[in-house]
N, C-alpha and C positions, 0 to 999 in steps of 0.2 A: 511535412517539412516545407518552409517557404523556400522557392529558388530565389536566386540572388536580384533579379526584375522585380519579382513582388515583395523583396525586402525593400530595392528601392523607391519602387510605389507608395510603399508604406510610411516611409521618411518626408520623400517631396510632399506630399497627404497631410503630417503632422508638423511639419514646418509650415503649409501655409495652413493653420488651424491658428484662430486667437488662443490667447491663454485662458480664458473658460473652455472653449471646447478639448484644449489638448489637456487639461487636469480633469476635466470628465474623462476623455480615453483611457488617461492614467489611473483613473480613482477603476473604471469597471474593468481594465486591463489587474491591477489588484487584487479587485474580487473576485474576478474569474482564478487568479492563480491562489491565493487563500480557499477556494472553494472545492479545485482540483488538490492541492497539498489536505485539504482535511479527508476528503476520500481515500487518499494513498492512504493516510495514516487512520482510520478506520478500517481497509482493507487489510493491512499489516497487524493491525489489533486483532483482528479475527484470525487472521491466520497464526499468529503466537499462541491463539487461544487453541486453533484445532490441535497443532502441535503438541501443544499441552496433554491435551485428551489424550492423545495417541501415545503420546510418552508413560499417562500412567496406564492406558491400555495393555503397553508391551511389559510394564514392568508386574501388573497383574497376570497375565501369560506366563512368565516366566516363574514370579512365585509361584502358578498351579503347574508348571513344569517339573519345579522343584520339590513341591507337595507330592506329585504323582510319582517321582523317581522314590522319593523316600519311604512311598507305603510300599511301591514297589519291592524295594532294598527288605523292607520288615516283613513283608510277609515269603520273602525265601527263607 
C-alpha cells in the first residue's frame, strides 16, 4: 500500500509528464489492472470448480451412507 509521500510523488511525476508519456502510464497502468482482474477471476473459476467437486463428493458419501444404513435395516 502506497503512503501518502509516494502517492504524492506519484502525482507531482504525472503532472509534469506530456500527454504521450502520461497516456502510456495510463494505457500499462490498464493492462496491469486487466491482467490482475483476469487472474482473480480465473482464480475464482477454479475455485467454483473445486467446490463443485466436493459438493458432488459429499452428496455421493452420503448416498453410500444411506445405501449402507438400508442394507443394514434389510438384513436384520
Amino acid at each position: 500500500m502506497l503512503g501518502s509521500k509516494d502517492v504524492e510523488r506519484i502525482i507531482c511525476e504525472m503532472l509534469d509528464m506530456g500527454d504521450e508519456q502520461l497516456m502510456a502510464e495510463m494505457e500499462e497502468s490498464f493492462l496491469l489492472s486487466d491482467e490482475h482482474h483476469q487472474r482473480i477471476r480465473e482464480t475464482l473459476e477454479e475455485m467454483v470448480r473445486e467446490v463443485d467437486v466436493l459438493l458432488l463428493r459429499m452428496d455421493e458419501m452420503e448416498e453410500e451412507s444411506l445405501n449402507d444404513e438400508e442394507l443394514e435395516s434389510n438384513a436384520r
